[in-house]
C-alpha positions in Angstrom: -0.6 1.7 -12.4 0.5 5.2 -11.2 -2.3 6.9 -13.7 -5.6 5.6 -15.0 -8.8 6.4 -16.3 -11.7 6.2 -14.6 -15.2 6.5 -15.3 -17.2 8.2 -12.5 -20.7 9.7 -12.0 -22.1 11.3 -8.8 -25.0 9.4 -8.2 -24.9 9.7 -4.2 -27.8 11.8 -2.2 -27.2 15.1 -0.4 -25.1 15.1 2.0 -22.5 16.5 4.4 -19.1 16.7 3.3 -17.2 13.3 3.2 -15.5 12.6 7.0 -11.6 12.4 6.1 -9.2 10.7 9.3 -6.0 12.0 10.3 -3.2 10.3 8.9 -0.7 8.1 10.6 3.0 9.3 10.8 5.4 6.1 10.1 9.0 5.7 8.8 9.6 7.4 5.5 11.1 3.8 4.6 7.4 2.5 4.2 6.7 4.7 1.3 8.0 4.2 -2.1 6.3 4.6 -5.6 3.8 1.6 -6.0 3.5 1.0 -9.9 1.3 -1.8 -9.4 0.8 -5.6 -7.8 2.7 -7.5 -10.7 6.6 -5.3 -10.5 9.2 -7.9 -9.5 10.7 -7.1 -7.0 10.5 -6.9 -3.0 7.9 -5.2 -0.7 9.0 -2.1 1.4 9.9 -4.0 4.9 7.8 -1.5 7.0 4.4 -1.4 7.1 2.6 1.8 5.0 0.8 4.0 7.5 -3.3 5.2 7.1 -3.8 8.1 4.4 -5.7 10.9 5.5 -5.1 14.6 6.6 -1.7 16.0 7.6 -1.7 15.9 11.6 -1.3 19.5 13.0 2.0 18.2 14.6 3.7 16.9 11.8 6.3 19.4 10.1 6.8 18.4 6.8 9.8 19.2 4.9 9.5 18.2 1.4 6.8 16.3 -0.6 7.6 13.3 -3.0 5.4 12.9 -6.0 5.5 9.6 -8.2 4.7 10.5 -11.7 4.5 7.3 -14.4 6.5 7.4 -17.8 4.3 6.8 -20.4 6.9 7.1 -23.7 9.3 4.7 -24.8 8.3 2.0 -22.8 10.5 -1.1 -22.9 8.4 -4.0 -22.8 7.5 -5.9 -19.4 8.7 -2.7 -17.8 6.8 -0.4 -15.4 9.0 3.3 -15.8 8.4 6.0 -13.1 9.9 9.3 -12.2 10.0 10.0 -8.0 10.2 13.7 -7.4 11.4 15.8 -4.4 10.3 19.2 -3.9 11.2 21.4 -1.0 10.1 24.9 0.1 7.7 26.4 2.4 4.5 23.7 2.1 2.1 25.7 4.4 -0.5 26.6 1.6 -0.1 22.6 0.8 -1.0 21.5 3.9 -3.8 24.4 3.9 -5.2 22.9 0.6 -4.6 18.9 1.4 -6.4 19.9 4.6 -9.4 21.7 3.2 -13.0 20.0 3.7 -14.2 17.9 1.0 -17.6 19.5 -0.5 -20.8 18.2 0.1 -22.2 15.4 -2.3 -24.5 17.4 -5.0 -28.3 14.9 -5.2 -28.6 11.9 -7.6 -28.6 13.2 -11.4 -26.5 16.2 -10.8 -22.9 15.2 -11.8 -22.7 14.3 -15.4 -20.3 11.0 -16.8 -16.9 11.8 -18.0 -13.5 10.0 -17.3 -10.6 12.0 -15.1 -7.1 11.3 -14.3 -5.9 9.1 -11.6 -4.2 12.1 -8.9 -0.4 10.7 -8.6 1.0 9.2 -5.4 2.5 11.3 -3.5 3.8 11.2 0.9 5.4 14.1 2.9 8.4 13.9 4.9 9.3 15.4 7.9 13.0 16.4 9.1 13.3 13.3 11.7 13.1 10.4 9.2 9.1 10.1 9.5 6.7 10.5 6.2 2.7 10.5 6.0 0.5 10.0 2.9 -2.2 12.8 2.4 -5.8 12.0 0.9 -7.4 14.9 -1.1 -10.3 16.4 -0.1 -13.4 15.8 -3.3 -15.5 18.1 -5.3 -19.1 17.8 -5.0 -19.1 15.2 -7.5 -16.6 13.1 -5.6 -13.7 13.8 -7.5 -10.2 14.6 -5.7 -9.4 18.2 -5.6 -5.7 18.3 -7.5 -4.8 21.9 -6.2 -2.9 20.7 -3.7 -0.8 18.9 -5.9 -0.2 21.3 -8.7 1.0 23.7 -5.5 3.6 21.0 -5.0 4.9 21.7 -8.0 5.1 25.2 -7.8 7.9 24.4 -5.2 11.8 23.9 -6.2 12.4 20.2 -7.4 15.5 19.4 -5.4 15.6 15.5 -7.0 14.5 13.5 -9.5 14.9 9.7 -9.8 13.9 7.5 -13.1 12.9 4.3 -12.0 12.6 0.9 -14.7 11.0 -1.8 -13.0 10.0 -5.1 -14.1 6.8 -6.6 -14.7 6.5 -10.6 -13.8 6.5 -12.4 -16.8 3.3 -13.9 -18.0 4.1 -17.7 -16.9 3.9 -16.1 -13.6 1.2 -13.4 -13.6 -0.4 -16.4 -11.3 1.5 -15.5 -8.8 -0.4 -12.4 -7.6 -1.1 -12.8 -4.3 2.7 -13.5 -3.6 6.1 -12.7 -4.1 9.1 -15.0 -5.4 11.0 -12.6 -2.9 12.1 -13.6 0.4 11.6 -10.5 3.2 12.1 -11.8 7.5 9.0 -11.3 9.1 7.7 -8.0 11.1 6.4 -8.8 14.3 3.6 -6.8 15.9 2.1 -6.6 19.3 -1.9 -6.2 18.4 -4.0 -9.3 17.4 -5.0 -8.2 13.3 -8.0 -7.2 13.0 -10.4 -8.5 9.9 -7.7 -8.9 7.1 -8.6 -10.0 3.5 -5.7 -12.6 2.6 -4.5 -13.9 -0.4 -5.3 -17.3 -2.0 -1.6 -18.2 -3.7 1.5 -18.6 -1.3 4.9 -18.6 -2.2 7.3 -21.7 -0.6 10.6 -20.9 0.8 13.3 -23.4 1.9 15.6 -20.8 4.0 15.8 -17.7 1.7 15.1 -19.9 -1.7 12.2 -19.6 -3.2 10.9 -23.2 -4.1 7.2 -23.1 -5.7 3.6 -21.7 -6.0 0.9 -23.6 -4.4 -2.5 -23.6 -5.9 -5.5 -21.7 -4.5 -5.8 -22.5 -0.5 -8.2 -20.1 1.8 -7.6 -20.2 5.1 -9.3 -18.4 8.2 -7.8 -17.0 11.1 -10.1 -15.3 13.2 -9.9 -18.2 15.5 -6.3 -19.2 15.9 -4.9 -18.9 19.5 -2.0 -16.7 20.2 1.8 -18.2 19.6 2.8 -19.0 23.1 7.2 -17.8 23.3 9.0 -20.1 21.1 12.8 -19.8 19.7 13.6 -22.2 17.1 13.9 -20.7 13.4 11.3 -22.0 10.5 13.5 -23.4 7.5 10.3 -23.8 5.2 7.8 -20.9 4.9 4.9 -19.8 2.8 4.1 -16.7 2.2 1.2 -14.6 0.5 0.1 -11.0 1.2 -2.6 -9.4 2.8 -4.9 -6.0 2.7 -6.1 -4.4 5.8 -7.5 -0.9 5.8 -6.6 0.4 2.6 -6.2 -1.3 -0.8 -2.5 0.3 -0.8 -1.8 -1.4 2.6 -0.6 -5.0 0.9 1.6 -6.6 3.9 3.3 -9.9 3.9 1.4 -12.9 5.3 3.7 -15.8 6.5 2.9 -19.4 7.8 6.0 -21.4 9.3 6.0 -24.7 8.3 8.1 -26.0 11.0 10.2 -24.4 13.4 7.3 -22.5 15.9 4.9 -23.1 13.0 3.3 -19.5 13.6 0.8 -17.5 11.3 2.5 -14.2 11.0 0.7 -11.4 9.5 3.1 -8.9 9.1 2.9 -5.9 12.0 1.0 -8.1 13.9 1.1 -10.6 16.8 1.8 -14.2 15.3 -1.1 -16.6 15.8 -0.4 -20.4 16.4 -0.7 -22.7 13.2 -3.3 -25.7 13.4 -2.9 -29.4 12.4 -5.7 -28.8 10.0 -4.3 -25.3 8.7 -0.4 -26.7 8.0 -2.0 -30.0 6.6 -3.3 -27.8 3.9 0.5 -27.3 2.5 1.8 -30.7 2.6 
């Protein structure tokens, strides 16, 4: 969900201020409101980038902020509102950029619930977007200022967005997507990735079936050699690496060059024992 409550007490020891990374810059057609891992409908084809601060070369032009629509919900519906604001953003970037506070000592932070901050990406003038992380309080707790300085800014858009929830009969079906999407091939071996346990089966572009829980390793599968002839039977679950909001496709061809495809990554070559586990 876009906004939640959470309970959270400071309970970590003195320390320095929490270490933020520079974020990565990718295409601005990675990013797109996320209301949650059971809306119906397609992943973005592109791989999200790494949150973190804005890079000191990156120009961004306007700032996109996802805010959830909590009245007159239709049922098994997920309504949004994506917002564009424009102006000068260099007291944004100023506050998105700050240092985070150091951690007060065990016992100091009381219990109470806050407000989830809302997603929100930059965009630059070249097609390119980045997702900022917000520097924390001394209790931990994201520093909003940043945001509520977005909105100080001239809203130049606003999109409502109704999205469906899978139905129950299928709220199995979370590791996966009934949704067909080609494969995005990478250069890099992937590096420790946690992968779901449900795949989705494909014949072509139809989706054909669920299978039932299968865990599979792949930390020692060889590297697909060059190989040309298409898959016609696929499954396909997701996987996290990095970030909990970086949830990619994770394909295994049945036939064809029968490759393990994580998407953004360098396909790895199925195993007897692996594909046996889908038949």
């Amino acid at each position: 969900m876009l906004v939640a409550i959470t309970a959270v007490t400071c309970a970590s020891p003195a320390s320095l201020s929490p270490h933020r990374v520079v974020s990565e810059i990718g295409s601005a057609e990675a990013f797109r409101c996320d209301p949650g891992p059971q809306i119906d409908e397609p992943r973005p084809r592109f791989p999200r980038p790494t949150p973190g601060t804005v890079p000191d070369d990156f120009v961004p032009v306007a700032a996109i902020v996802c805010d959830q629509i909590d009245e007159g919900v239709a049922p098994d519906t997920v309504p949004y509102r994506e917002h564009r604001y424009e102006g000068d953003l260099t007291e944004v970037i100023r506050l998105l950029n700050a240092p985070s506070e150091s951690m007060l000592i065990r016992g100091y932070c009381p219990t109470y619930s806050v407000v989830e901050p809302p997603q929100i990406w930059l965009v630059d003038n070249r097609g390119r977007a980045m997702e900022p992380t917000l520097p924390t309080g001394e209790c931990g707790l994201p520093n909003h200022s940043a945001i509520a300085e977005i909105r100080t800014l001239d809203m130049v858009t606003e999109f409502e967005h109704d999205v469906s929830v899978i139905s129950y009969d299928r709220q199995r079906v979370s590791s996966c997507s009934p949704h067909y999407s080609e494969v995005l091939l990478g250069d890099e071996r992937a590096p420790g990735l946690t992968i779901g346990y449900t795949y989705c089966l494909f014949s072509g572009i139809e989706f054909t079936g669920v299978t039932g829980e299968i865990g599979i390793s792949i930390e020692d599968l060889a590297p697909a050699g060059p190989c040309s002839m298409s898959a016609t039977r696929t499954a396909v679950t997701t996987y996290v690496a990095g970030w909990p909001s970086n949830i990619r496709n994770f394909t295994i061809e049945l036939d064809g060059c029968r490759r393990v495809i994580p998407d953004g990554y360098a396909p790895l070559q199925a195993t007897e024992e692996l594909l046996a586990a889908f038949w």
